[in-house]
CHARMM internal coordinates of N, CA and C (Angstrom, degrees):
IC EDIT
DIST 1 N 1 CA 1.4596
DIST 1 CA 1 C 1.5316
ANGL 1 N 1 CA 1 C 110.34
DIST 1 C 2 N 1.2726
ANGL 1 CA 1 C 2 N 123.69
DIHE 1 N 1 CA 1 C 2 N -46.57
DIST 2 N 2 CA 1.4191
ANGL 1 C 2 N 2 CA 140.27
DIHE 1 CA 1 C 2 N 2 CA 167.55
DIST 2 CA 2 C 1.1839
ANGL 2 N 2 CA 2 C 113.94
DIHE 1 C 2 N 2 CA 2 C -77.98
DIST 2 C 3 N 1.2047
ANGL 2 CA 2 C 3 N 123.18
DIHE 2 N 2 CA 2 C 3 N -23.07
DIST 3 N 3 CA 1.6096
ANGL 2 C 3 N 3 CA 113.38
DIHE 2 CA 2 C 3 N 3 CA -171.34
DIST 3 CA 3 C 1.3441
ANGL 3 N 3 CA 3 C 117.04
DIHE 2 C 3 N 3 CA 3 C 77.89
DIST 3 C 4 N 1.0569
ANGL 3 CA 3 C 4 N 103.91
DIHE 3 N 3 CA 3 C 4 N 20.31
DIST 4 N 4 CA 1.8709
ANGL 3 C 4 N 4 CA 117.74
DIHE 3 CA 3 C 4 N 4 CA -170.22
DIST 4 CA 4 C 1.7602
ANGL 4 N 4 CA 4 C 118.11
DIHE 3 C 4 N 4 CA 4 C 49.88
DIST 4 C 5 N 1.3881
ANGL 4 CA 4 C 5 N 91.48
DIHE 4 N 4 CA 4 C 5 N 21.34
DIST 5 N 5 CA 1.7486
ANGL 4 C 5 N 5 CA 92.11
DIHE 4 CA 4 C 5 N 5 CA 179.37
DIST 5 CA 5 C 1.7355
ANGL 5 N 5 CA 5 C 101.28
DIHE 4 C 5 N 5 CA 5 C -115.56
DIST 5 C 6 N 1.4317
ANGL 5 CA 5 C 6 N 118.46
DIHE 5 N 5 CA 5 C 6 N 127.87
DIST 6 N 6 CA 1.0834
ANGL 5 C 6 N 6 CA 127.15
DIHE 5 CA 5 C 6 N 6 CA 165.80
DIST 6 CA 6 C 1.6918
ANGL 6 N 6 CA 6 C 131.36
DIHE 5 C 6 N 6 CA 6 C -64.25
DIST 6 C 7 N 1.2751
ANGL 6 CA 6 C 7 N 134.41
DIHE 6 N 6 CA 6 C 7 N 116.59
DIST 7 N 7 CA 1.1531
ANGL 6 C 7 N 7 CA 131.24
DIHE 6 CA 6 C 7 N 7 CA -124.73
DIST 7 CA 7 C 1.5232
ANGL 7 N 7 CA 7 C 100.55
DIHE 6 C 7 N 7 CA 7 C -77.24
DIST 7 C 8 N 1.8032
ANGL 7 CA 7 C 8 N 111.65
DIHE 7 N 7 CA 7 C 8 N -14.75
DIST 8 N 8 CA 1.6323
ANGL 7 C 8 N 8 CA 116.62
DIHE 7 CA 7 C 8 N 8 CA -153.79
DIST 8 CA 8 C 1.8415
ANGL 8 N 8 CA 8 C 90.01
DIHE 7 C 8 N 8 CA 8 C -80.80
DIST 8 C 9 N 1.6269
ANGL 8 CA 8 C 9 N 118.69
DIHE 8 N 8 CA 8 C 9 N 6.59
DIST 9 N 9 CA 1.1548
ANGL 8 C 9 N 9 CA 92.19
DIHE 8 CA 8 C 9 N 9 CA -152.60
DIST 9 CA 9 C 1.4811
ANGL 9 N 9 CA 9 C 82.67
DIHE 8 C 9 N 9 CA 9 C -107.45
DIST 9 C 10 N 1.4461
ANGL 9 CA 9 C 10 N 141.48
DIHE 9 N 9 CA 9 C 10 N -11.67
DIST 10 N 10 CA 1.6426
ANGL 9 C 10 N 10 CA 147.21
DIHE 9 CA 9 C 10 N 10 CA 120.23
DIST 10 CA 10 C 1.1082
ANGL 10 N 10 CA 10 C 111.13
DIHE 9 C 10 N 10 CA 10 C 14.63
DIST 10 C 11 N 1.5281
ANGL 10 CA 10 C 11 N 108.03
DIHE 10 N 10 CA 10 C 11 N -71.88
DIST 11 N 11 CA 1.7793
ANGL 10 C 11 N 11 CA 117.33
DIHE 10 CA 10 C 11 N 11 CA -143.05
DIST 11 CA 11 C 1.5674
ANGL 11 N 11 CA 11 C 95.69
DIHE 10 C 11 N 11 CA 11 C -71.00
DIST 11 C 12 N 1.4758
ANGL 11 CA 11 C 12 N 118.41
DIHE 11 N 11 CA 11 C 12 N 166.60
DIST 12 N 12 CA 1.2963
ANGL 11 C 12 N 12 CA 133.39
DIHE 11 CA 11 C 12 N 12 CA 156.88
DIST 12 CA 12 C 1.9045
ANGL 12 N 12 CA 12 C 112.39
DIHE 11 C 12 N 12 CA 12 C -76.24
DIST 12 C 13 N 0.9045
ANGL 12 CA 12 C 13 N 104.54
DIHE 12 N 12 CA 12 C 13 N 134.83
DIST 13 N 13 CA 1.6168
ANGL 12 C 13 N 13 CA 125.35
DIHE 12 CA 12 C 13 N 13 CA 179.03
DIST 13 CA 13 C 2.0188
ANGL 13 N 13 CA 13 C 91.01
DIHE 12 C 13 N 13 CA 13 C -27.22
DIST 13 C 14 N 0.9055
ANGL 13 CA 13 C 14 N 117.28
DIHE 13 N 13 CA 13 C 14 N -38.91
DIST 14 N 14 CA 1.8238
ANGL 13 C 14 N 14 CA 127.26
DIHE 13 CA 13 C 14 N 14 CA -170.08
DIST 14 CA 14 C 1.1905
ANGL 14 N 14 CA 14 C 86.43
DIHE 13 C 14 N 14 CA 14 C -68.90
DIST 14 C 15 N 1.1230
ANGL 14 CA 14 C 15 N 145.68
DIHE 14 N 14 CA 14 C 15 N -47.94
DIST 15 N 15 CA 1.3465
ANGL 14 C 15 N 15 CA 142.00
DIHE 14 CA 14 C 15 N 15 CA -171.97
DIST 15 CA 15 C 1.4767
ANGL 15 N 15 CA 15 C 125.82
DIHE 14 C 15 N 15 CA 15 C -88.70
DIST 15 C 16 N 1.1213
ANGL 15 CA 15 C 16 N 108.85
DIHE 15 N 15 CA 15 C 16 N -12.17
DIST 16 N 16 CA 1.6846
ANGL 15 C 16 N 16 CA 117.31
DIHE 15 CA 15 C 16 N 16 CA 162.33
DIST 16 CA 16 C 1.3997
ANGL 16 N 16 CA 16 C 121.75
DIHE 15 C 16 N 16 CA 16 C -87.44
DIST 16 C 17 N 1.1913
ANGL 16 CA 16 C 17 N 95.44
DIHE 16 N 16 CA 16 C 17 N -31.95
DIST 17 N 17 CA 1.5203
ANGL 16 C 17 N 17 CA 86.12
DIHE 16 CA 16 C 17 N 17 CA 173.82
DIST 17 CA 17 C 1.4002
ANGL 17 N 17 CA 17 C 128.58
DIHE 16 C 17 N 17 CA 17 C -46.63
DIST 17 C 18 N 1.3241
ANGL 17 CA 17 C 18 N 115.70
DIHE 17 N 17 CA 17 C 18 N 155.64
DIST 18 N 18 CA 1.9906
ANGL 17 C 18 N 18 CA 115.40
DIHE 17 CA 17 C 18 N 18 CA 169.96
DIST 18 CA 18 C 1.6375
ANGL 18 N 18 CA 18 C 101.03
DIHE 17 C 18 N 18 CA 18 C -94.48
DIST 18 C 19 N 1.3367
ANGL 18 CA 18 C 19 N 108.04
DIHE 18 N 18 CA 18 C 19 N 136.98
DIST 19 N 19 CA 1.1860
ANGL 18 C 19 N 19 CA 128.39
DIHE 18 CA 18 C 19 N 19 CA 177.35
DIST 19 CA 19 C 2.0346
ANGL 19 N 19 CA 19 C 100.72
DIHE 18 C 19 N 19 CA 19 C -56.04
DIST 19 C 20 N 1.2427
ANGL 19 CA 19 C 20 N 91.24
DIHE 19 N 19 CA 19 C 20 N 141.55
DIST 20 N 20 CA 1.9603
ANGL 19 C 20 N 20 CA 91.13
DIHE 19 CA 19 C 20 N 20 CA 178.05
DIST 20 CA 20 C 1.6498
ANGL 20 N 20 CA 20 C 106.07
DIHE 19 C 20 N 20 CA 20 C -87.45
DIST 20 C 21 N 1.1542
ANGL 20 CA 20 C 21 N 114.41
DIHE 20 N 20 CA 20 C 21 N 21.48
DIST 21 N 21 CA 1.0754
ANGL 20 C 21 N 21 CA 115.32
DIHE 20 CA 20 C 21 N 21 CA 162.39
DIST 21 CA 21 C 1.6677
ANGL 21 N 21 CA 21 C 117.62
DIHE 20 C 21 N 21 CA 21 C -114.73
DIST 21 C 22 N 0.9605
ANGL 21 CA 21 C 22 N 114.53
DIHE 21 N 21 CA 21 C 22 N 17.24
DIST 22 N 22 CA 1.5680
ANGL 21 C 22 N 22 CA 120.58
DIHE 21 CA 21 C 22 N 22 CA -152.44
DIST 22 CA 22 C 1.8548
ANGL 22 N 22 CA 22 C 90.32
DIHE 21 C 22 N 22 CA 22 C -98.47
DIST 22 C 23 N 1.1351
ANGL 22 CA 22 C 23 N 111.87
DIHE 22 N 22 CA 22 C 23 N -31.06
DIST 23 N 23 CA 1.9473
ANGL 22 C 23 N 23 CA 112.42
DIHE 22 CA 22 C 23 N 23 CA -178.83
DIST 23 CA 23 C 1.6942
ANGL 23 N 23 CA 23 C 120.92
DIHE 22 C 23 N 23 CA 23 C -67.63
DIST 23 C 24 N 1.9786
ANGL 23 CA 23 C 24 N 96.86
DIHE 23 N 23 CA 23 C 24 N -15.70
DIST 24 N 24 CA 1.3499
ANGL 23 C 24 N 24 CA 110.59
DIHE 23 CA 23 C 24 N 24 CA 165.60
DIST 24 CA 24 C 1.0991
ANGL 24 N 24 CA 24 C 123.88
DIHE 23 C 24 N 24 CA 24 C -104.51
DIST 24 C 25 N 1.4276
ANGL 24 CA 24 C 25 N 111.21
DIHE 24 N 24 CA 24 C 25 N 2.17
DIST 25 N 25 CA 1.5010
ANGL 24 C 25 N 25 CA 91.52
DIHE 24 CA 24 C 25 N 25 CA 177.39
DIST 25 CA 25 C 2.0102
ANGL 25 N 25 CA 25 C 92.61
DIHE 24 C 25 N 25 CA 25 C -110.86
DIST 25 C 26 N 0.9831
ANGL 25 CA 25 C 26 N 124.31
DIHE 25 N 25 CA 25 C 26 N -23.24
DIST 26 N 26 CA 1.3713
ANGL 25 C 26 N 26 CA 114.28
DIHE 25 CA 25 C 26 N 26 CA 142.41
DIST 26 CA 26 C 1.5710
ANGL 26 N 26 CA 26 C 121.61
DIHE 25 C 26 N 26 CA 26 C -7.17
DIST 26 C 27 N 1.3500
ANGL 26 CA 26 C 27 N 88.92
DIHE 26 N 26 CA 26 C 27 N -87.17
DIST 27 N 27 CA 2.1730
ANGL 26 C 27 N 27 CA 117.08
DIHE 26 CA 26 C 27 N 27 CA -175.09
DIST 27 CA 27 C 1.5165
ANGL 27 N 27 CA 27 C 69.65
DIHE 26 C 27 N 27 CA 27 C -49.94
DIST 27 C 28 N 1.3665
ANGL 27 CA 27 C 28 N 117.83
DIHE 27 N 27 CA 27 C 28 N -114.47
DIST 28 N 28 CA 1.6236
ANGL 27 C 28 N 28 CA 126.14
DIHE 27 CA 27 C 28 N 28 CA -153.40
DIST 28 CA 28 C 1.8693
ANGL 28 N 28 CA 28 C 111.82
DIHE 27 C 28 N 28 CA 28 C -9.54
DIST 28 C 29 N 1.4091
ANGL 28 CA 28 C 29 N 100.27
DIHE 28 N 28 CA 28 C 29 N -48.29
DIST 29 N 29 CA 1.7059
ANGL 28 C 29 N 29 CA 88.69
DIHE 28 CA 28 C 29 N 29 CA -162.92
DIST 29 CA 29 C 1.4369
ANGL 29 N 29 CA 29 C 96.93
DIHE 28 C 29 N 29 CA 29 C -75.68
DIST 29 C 30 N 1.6409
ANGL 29 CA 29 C 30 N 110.70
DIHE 29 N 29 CA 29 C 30 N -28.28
DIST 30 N 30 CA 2.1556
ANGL 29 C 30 N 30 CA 97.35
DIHE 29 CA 29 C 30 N 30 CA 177.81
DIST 30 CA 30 C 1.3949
ANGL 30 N 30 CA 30 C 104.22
DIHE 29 C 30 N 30 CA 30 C -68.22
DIST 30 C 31 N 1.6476
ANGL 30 CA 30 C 31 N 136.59
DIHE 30 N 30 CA 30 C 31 N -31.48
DIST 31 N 31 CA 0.8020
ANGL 30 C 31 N 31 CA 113.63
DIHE 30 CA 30 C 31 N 31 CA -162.65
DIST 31 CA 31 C 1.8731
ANGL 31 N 31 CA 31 C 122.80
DIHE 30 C 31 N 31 CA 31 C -90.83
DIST 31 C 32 N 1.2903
ANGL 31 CA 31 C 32 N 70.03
DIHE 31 N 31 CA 31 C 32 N -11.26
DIST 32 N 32 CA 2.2079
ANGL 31 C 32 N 32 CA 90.27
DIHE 31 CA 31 C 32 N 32 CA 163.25
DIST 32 CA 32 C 1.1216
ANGL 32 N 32 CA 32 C 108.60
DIHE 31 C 32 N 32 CA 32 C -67.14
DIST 32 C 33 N 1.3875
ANGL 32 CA 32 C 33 N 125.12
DIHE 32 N 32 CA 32 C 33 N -68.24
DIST 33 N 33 CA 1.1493
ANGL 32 C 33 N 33 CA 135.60
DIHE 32 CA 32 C 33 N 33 CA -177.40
DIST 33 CA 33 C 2.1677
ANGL 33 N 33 CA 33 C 108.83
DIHE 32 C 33 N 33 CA 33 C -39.64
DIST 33 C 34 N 0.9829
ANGL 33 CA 33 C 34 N 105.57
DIHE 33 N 33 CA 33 C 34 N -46.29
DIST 34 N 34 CA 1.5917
ANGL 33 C 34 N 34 CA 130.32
DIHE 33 CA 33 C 34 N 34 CA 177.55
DIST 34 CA 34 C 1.4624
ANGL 34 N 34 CA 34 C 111.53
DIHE 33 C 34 N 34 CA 34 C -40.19
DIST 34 C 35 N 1.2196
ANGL 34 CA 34 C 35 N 81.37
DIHE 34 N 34 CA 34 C 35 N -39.25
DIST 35 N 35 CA 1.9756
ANGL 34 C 35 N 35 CA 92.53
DIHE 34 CA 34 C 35 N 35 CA -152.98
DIST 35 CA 35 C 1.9243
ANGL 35 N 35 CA 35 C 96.24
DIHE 34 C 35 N 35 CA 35 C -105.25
DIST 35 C 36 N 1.0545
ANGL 35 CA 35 C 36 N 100.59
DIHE 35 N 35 CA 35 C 36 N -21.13
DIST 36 N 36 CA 1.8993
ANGL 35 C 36 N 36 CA 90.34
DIHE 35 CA 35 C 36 N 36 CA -171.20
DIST 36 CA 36 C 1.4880
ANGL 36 N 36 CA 36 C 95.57
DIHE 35 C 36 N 36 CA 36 C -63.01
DIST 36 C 37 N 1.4687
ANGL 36 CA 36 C 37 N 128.65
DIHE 36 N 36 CA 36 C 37 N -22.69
DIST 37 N 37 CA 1.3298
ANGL 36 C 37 N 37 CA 125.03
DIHE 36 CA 36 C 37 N 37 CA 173.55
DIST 37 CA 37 C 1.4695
ANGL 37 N 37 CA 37 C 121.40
DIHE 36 C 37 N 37 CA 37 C -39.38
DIST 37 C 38 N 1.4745
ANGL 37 CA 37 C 38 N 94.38
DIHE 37 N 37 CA 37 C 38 N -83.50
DIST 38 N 38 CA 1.5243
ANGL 37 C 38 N 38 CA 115.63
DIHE 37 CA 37 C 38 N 38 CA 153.68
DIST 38 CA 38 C 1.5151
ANGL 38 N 38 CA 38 C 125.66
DIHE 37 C 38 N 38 CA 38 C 2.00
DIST 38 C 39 N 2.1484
ANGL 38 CA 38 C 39 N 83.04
DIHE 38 N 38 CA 38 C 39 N -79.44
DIST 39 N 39 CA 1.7980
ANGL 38 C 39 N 39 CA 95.45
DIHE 38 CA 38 C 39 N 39 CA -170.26
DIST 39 CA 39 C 1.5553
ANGL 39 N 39 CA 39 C 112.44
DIHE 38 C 39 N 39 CA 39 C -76.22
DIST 39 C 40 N 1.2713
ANGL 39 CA 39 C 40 N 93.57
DIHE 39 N 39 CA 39 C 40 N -6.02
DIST 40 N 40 CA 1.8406
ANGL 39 C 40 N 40 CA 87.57
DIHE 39 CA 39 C 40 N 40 CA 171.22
DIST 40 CA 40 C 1.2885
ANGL 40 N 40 CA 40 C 134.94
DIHE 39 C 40 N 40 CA 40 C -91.37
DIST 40 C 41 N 2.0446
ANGL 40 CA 40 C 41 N 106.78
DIHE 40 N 40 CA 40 C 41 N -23.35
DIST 41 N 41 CA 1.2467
ANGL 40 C 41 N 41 CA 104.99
DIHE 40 CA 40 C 41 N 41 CA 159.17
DIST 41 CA 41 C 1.7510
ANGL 41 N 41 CA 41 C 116.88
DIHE 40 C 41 N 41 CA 41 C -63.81
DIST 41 C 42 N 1.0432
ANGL 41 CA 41 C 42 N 122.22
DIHE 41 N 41 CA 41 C 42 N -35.51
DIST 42 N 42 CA 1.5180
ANGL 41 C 42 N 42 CA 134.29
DIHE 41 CA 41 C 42 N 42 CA -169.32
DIST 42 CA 42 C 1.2669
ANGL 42 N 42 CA 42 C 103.41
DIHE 41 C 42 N 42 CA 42 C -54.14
DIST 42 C 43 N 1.6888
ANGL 42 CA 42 C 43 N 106.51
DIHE 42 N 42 CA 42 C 43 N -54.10
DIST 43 N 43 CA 1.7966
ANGL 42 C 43 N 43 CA 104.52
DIHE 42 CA 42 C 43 N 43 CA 178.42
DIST 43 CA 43 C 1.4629
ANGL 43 N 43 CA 43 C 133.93
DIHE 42 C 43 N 43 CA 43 C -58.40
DIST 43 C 44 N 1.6024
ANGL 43 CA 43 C 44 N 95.88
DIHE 43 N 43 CA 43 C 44 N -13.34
DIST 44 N 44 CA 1.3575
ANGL 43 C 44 N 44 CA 123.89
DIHE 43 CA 43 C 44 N 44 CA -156.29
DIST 44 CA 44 C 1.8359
ANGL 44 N 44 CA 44 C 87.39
DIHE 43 C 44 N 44 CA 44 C -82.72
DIST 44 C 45 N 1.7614
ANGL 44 CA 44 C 45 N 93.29
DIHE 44 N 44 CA 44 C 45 N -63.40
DIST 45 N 45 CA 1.4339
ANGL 44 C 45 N 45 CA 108.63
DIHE 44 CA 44 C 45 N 45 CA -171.62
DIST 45 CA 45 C 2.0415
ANGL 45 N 45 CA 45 C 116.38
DIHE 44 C 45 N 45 CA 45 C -58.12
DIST 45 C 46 N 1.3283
ANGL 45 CA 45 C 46 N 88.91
DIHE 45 N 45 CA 45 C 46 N -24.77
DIST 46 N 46 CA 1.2183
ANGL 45 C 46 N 46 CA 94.34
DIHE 45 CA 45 C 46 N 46 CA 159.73
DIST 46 CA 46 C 1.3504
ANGL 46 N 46 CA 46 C 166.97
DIHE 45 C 46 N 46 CA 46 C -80.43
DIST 46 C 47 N 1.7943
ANGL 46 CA 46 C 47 N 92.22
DIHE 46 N 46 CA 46 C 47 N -18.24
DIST 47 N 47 CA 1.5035
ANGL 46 C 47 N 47 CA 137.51
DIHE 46 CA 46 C 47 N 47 CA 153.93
DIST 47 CA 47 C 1.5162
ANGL 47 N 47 CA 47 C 104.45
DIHE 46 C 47 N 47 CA 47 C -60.90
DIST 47 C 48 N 1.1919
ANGL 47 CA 47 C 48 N 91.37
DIHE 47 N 47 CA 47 C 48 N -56.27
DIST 48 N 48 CA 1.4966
ANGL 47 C 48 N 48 CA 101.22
DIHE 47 CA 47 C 48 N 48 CA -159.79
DIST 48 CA 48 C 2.0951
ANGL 48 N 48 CA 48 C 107.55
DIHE 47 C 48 N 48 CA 48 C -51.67
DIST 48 C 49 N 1.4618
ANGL 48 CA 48 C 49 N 98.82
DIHE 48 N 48 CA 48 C 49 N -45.34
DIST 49 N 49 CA 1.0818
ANGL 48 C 49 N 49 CA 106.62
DIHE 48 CA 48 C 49 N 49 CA -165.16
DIST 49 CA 49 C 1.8868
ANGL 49 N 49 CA 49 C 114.22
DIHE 48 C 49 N 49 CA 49 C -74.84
DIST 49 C 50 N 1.5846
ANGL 49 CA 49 C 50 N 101.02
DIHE 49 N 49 CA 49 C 50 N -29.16
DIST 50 N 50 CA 1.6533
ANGL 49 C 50 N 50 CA 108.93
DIHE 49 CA 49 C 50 N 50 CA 154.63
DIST 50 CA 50 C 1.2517
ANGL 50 N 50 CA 50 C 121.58
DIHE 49 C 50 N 50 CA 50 C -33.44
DIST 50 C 51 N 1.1783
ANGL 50 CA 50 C 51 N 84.90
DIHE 50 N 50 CA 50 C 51 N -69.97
DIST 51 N 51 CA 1.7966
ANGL 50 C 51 N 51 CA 119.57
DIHE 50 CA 50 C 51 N 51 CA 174.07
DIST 51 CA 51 C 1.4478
ANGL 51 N 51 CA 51 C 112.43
DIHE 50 C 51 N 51 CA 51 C -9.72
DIST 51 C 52 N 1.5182
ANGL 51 CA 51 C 52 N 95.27
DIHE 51 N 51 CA 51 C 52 N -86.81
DIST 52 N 52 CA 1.8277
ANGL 51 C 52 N 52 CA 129.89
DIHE 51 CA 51 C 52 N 52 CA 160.13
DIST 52 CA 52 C 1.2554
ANGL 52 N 52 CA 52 C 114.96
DIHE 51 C 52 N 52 CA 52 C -21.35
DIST 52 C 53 N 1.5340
ANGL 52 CA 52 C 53 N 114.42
DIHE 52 N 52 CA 52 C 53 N -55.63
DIST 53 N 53 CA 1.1655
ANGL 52 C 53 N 53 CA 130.59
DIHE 52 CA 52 C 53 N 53 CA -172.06
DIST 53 CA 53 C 1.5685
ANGL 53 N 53 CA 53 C 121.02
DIHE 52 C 53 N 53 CA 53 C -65.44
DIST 53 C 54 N 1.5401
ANGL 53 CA 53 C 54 N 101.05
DIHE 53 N 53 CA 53 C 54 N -40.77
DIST 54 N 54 CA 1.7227
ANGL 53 C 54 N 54 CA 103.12
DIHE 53 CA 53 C 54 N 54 CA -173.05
DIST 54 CA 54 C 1.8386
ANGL 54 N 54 CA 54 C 97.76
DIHE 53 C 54 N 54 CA 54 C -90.69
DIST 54 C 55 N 1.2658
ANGL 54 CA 54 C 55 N 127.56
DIHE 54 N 54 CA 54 C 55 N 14.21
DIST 55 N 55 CA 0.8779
ANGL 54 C 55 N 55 CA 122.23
DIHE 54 CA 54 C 55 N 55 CA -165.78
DIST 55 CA 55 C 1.7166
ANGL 55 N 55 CA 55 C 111.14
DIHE 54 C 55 N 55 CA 55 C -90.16
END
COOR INIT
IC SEED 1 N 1 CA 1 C
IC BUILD
């Protein structure tokens, strides 16, 4: 299907490169990922406590 040639070996050197922004969006997406934990028990704990309330 490829011809047994890998396509990155195509591009011009401009095109291989990693963007210098690419080490933050790294951090950012682990640290998203990190936190939906968090904000989901909270919503949870926070439902919950509505909940309670209209009860």
């Amino acid at each position: 299907m490829f011809d047994g040639v890998p396509a990155q070996w195509h591009k011009t050197p401009e095109q291989t490169k990693r963007s210098p922004n690419e080490a933050a969006y790294v951090f950012l997406g682990i640290m998203l990922a990190a936190l939906t934990v968090p904000a989901a028990f909270l919503g949870w704990a926070l439902f919950q406590s509505i909940g309670s309330l209209l009860h």
